[in-house]
PDB file of N, CA, C, O and CB in Angstrom:
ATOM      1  N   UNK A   1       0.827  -1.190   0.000  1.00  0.00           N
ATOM      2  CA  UNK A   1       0.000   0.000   0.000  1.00  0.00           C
ATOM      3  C   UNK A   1       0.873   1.255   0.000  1.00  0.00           C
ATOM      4  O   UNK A   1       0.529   2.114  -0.813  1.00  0.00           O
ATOM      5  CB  UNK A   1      -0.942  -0.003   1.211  1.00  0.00           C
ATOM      6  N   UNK A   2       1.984   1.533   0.793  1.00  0.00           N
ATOM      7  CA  UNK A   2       2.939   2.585   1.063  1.00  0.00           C
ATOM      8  C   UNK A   2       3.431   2.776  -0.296  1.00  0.00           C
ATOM      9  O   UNK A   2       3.699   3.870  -0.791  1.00  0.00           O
ATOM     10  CB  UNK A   2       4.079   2.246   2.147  1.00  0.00           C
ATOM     11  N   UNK A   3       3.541   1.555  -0.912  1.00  0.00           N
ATOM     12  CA  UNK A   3       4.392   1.864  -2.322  1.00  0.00           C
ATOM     13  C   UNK A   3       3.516   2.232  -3.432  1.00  0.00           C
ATOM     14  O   UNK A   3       3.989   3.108  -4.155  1.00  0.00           O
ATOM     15  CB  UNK A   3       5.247   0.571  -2.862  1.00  0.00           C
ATOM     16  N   UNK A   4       2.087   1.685  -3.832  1.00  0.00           N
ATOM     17  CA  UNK A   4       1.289   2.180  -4.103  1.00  0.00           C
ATOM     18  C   UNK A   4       1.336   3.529  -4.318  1.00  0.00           C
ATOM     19  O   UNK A   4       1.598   4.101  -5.376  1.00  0.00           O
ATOM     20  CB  UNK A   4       0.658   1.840  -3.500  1.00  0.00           C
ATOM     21  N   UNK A   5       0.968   4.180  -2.861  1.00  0.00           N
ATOM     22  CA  UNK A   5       1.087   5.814  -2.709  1.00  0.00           C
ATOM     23  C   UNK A   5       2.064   6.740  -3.054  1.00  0.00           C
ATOM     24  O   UNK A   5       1.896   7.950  -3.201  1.00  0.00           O
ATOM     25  CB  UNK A   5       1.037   6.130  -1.570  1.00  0.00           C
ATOM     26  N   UNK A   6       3.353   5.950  -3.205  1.00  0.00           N
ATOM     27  CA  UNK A   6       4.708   6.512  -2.990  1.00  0.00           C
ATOM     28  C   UNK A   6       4.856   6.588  -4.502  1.00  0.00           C
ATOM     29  O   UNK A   6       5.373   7.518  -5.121  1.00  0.00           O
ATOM     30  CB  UNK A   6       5.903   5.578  -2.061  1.00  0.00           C
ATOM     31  N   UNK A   7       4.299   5.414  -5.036  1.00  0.00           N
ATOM     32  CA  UNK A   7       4.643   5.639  -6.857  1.00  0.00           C
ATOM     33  C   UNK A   7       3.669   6.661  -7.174  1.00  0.00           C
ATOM     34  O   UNK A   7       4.067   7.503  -7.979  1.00  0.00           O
ATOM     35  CB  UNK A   7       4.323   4.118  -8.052  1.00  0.00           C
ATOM     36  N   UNK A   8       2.174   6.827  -6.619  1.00  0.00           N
ATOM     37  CA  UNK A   8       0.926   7.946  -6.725  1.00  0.00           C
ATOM     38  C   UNK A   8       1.492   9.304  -6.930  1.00  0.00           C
ATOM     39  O   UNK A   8       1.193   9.855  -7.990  1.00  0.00           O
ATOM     40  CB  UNK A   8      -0.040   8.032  -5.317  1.00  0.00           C
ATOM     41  N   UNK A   9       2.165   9.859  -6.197  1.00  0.00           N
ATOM     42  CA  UNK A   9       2.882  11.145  -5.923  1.00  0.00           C
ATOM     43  C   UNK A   9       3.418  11.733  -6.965  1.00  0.00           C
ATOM     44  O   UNK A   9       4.101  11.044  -7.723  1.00  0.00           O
ATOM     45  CB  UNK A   9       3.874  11.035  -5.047  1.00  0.00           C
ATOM     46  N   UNK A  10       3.259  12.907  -7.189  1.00  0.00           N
ATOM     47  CA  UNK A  10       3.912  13.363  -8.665  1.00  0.00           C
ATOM     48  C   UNK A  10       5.137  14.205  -8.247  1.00  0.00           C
ATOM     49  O   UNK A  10       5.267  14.699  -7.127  1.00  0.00           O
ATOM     50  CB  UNK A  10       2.787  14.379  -9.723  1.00  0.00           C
ATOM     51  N   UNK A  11       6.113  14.331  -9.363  1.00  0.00           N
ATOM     52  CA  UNK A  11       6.936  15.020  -9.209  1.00  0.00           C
ATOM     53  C   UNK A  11       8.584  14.189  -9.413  1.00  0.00           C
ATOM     54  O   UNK A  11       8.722  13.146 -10.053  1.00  0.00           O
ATOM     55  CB  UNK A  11       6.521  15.616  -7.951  1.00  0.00           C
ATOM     56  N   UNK A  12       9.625  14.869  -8.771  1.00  0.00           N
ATOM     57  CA  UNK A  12      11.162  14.216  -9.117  1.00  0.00           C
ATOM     58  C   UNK A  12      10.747  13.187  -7.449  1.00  0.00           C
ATOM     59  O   UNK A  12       9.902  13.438  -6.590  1.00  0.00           O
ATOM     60  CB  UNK A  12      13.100  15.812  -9.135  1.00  0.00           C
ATOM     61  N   UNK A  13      11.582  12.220  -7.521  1.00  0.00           N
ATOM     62  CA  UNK A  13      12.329  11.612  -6.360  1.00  0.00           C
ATOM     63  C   UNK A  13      12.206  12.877  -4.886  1.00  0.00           C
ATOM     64  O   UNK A  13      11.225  12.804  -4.146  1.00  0.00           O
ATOM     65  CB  UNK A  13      14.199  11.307  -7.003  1.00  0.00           C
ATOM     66  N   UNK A  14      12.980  13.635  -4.713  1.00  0.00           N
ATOM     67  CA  UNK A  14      13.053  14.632  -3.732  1.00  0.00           C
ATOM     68  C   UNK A  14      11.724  15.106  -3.194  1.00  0.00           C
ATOM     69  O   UNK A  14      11.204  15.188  -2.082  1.00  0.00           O
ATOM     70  CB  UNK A  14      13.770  15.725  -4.258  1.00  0.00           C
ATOM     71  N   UNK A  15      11.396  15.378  -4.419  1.00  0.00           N
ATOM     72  CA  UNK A  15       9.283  15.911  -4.020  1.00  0.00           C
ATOM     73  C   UNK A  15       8.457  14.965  -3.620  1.00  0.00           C
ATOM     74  O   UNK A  15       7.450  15.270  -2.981  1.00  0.00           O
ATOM     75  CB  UNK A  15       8.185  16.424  -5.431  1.00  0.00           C
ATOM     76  N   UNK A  16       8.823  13.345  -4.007  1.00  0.00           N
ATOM     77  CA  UNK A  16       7.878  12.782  -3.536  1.00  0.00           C
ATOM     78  C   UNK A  16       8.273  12.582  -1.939  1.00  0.00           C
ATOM     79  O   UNK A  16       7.558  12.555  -0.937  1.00  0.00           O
ATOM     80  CB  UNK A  16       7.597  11.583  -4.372  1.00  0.00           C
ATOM     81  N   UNK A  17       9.825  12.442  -2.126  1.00  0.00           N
ATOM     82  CA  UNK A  17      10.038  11.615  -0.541  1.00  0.00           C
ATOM     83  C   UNK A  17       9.681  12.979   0.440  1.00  0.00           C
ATOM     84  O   UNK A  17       9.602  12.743   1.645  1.00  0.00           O
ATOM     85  CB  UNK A  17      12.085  10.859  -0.169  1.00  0.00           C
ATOM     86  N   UNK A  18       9.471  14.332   0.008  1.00  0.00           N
ATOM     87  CA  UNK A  18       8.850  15.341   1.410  1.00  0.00           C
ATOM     88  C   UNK A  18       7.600  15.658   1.484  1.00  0.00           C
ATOM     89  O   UNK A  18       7.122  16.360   2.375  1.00  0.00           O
ATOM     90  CB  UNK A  18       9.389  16.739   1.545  1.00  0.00           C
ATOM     91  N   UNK A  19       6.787  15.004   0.257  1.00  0.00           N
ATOM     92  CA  UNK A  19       5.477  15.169   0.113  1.00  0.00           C
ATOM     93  C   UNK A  19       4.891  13.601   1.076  1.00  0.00           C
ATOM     94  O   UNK A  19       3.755  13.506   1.540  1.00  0.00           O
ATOM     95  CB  UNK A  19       5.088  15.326  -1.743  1.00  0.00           C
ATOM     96  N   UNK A  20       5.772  12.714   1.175  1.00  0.00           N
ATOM     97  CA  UNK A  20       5.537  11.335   1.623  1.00  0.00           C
ATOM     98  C   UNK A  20       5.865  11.680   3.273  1.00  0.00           C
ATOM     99  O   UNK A  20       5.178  11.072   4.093  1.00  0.00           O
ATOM    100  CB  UNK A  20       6.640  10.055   0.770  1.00  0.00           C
ATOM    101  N   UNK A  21       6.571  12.338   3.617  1.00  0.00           N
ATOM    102  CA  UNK A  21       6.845  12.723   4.864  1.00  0.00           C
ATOM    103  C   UNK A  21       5.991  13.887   5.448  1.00  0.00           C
ATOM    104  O   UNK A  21       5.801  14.133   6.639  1.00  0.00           O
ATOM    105  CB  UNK A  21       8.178  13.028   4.880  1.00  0.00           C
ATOM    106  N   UNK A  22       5.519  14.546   4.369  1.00  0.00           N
ATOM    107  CA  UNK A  22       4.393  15.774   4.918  1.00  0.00           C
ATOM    108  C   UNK A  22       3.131  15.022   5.403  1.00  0.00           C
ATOM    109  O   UNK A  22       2.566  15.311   6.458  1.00  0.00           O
ATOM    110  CB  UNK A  22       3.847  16.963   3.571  1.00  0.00           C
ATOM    111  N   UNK A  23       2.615  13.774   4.343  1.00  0.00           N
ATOM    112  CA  UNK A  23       1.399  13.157   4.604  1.00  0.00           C
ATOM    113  C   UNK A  23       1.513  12.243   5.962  1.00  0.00           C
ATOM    114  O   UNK A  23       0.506  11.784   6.502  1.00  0.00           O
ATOM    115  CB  UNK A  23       0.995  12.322   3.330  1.00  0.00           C
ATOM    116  N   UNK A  24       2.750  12.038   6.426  1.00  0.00           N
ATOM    117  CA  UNK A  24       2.788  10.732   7.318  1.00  0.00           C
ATOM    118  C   UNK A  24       2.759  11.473   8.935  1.00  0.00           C
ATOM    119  O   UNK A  24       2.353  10.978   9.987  1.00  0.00           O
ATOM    120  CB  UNK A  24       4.441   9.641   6.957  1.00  0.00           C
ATOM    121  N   UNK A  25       3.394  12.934   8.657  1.00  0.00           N
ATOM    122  CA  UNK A  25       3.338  13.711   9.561  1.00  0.00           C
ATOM    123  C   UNK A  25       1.761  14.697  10.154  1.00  0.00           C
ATOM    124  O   UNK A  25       1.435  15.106  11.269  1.00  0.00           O
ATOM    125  CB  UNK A  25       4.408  14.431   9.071  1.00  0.00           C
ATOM    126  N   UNK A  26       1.086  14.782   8.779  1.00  0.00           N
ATOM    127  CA  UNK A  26      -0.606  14.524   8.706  1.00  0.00           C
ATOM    128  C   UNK A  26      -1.249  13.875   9.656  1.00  0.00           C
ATOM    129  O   UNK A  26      -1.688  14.423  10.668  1.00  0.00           O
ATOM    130  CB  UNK A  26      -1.048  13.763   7.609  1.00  0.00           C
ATOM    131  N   UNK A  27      -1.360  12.521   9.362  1.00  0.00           N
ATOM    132  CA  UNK A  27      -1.294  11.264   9.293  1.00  0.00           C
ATOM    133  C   UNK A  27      -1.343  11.132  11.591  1.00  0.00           C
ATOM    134  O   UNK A  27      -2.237  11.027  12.430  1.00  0.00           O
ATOM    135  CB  UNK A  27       0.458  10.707   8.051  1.00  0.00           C
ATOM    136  N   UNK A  28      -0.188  11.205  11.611  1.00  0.00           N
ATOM    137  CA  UNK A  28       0.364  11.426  13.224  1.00  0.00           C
ATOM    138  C   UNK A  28      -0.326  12.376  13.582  1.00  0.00           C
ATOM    139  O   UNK A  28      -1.104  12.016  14.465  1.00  0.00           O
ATOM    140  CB  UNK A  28       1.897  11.802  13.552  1.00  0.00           C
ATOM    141  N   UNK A  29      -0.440  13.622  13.277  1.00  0.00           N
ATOM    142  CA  UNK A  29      -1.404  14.810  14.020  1.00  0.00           C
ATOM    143  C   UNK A  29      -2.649  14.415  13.997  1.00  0.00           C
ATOM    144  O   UNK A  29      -3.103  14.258  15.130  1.00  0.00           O
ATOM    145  CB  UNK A  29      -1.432  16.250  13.372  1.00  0.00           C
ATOM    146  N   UNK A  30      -3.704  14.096  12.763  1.00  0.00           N
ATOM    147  CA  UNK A  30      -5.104  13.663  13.287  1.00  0.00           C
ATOM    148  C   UNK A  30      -4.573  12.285  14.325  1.00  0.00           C
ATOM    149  O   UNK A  30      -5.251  12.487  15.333  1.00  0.00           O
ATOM    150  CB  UNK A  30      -6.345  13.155  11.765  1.00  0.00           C
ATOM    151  N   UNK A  31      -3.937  11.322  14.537  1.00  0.00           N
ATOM    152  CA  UNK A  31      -4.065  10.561  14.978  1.00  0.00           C
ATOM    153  C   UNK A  31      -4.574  10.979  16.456  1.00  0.00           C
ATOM    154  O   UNK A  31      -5.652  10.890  17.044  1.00  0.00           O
ATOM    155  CB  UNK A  31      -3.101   9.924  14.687  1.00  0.00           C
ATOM    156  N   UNK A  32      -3.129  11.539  16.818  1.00  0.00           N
ATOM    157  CA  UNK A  32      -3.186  12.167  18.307  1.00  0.00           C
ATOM    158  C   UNK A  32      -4.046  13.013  18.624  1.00  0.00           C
ATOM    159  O   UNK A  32      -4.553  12.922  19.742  1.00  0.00           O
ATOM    160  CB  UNK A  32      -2.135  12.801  18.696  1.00  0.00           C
ATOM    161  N   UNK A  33      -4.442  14.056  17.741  1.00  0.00           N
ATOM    162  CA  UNK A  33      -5.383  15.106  18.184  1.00  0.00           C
ATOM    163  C   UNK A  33      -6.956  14.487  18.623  1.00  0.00           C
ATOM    164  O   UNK A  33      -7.620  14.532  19.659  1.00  0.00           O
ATOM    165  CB  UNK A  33      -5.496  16.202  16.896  1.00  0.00           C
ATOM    166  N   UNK A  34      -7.204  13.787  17.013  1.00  0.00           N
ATOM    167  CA  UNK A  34      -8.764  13.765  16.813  1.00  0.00           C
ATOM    168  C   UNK A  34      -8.949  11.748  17.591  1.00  0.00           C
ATOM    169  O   UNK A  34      -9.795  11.506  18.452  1.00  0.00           O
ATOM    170  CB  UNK A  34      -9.303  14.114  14.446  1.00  0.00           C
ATOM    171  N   UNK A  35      -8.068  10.723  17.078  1.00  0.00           N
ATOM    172  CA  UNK A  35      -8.050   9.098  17.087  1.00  0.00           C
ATOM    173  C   UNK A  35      -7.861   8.790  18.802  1.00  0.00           C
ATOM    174  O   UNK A  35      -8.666   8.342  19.618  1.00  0.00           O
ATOM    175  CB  UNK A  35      -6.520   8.359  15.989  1.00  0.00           C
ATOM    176  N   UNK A  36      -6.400   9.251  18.954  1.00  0.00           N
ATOM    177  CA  UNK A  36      -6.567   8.671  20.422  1.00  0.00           C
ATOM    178  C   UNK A  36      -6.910   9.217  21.325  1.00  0.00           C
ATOM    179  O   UNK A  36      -7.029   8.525  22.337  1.00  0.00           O
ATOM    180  CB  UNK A  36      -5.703   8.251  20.936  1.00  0.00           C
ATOM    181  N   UNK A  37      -7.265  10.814  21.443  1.00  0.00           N
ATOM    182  CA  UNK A  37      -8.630  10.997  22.253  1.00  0.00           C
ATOM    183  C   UNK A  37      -9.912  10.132  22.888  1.00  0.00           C
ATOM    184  O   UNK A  37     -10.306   9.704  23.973  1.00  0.00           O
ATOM    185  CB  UNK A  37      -9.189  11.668  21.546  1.00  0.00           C
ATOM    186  N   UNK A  38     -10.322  10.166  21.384  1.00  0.00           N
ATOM    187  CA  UNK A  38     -11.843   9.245  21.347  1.00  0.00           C
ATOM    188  C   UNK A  38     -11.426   8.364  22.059  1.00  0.00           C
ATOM    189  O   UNK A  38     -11.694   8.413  23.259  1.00  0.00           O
ATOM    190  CB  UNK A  38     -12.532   8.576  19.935  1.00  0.00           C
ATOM    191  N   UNK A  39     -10.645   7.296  21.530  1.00  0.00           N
ATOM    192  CA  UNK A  39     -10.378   5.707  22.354  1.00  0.00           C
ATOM    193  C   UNK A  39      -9.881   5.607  23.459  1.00  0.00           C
ATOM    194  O   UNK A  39     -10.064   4.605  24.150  1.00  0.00           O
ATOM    195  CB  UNK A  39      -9.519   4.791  21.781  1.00  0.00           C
ATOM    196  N   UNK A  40      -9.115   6.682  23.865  1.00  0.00           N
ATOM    197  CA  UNK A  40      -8.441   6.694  25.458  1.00  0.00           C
ATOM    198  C   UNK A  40      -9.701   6.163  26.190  1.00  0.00           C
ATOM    199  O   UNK A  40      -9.359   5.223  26.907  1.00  0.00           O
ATOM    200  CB  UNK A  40      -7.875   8.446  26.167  1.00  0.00           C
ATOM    201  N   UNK A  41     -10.745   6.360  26.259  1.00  0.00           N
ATOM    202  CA  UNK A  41     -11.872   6.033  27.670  1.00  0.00           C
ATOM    203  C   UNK A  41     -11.341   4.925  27.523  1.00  0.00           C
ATOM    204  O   UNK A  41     -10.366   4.926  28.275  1.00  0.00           O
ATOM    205  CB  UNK A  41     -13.739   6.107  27.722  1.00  0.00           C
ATOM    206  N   UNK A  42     -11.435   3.515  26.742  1.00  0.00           N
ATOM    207  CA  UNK A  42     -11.535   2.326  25.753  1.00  0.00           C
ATOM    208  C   UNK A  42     -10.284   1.606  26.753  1.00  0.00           C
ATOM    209  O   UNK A  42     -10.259   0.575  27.424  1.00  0.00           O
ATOM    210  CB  UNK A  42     -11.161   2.703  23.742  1.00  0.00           C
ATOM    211  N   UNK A  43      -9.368   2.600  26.511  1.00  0.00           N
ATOM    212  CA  UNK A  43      -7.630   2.013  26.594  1.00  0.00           C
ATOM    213  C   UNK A  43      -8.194   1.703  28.573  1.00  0.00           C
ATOM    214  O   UNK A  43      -8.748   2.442  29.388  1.00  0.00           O
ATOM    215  CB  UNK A  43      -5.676   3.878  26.078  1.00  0.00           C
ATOM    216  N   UNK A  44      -7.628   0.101  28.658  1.00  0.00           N
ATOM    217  CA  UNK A  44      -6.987  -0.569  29.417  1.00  0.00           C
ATOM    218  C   UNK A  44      -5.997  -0.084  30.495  1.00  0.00           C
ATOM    219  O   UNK A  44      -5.818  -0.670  31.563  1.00  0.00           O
ATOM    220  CB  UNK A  44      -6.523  -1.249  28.698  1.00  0.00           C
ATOM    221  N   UNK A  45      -5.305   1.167  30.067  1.00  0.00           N
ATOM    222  CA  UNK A  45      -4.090   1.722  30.857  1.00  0.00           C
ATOM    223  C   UNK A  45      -4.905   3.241  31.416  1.00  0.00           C
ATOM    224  O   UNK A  45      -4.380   4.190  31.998  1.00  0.00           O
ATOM    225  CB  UNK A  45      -2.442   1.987  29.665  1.00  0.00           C
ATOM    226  N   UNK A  46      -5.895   3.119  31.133  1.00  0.00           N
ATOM    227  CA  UNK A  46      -6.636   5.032  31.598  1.00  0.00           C
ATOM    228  C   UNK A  46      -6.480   4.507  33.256  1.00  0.00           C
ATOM    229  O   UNK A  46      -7.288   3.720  33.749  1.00  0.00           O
ATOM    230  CB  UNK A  46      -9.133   5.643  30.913  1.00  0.00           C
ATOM    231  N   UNK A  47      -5.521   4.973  33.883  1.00  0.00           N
ATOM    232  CA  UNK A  47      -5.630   5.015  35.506  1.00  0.00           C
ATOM    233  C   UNK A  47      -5.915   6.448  35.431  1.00  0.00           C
ATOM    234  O   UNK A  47      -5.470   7.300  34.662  1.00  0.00           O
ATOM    235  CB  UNK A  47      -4.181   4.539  36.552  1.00  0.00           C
ATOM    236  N   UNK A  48      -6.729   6.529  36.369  1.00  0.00           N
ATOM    237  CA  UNK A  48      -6.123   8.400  37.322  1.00  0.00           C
ATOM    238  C   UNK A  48      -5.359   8.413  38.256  1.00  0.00           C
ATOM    239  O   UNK A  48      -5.901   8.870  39.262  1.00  0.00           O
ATOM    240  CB  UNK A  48      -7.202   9.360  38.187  1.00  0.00           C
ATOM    241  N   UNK A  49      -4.097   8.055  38.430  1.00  0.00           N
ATOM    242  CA  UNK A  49      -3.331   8.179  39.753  1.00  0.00           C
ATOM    243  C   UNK A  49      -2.704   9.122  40.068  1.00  0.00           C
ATOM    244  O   UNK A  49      -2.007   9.813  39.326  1.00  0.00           O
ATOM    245  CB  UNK A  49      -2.531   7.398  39.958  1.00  0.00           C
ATOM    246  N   UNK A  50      -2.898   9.260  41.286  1.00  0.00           N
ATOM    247  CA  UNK A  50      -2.017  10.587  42.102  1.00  0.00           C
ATOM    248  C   UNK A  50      -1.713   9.917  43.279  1.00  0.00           C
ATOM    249  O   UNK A  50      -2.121   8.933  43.894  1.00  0.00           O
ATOM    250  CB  UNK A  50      -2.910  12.161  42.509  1.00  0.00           C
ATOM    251  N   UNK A  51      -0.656  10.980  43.417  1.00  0.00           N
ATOM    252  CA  UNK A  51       0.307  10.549  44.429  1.00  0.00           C
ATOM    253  C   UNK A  51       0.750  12.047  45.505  1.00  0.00           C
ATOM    254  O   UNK A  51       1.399  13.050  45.211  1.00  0.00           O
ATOM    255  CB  UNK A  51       1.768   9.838  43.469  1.00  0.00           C
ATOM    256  N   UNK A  52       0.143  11.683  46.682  1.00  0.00           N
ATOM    257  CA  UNK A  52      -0.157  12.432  47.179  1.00  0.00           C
ATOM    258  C   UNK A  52       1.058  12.902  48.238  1.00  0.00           C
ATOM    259  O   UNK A  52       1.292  12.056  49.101  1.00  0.00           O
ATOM    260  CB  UNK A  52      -1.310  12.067  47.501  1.00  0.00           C
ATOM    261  N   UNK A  53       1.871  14.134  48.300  1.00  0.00           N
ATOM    262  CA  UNK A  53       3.319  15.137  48.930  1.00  0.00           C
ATOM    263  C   UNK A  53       3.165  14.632  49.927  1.00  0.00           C
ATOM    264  O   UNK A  53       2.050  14.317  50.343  1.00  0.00           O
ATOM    265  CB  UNK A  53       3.456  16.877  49.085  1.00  0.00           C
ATOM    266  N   UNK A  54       4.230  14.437  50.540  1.00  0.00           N
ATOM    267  CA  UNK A  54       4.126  13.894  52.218  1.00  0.00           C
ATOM    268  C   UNK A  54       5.299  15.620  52.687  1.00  0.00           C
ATOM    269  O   UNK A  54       6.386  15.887  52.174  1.00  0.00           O
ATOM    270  CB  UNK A  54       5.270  11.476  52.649  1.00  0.00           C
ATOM    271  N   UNK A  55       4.842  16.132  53.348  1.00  0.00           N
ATOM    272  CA  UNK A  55       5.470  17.491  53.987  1.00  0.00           C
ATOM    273  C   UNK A  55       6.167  17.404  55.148  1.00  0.00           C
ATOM    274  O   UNK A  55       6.653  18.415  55.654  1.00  0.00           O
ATOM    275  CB  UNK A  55       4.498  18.476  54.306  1.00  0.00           C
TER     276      UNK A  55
END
């Protein structure tokens, strides 16, 4: 599939490989912003822990 996309891309060699790195960097921002939001409730590891100063 990656290669697929990677041959998709127009342009020289140079343009595709920062146009391939612009989309993957895309790609990572909705993930985090909009993807693992939503599913965090979901995730197995959601503790709330605190740890409470001893003075």
């Amino acid at each position: 599939m990656y290669g697929w996309i990677f041959r998709h891309l127009p342009g020289p060699l140079w343009l595709r490989i920062i146009t391939a790195i612009a989309l993957l960097l895309v790609v990572i921002y909705a993930l985090m912003e909009y993807a693992f939001p939503h599913f965090e409730q979901y995730s197995p590891f959601n503790t709330d822990v605190t740890i409470d100063q001893v003075h």
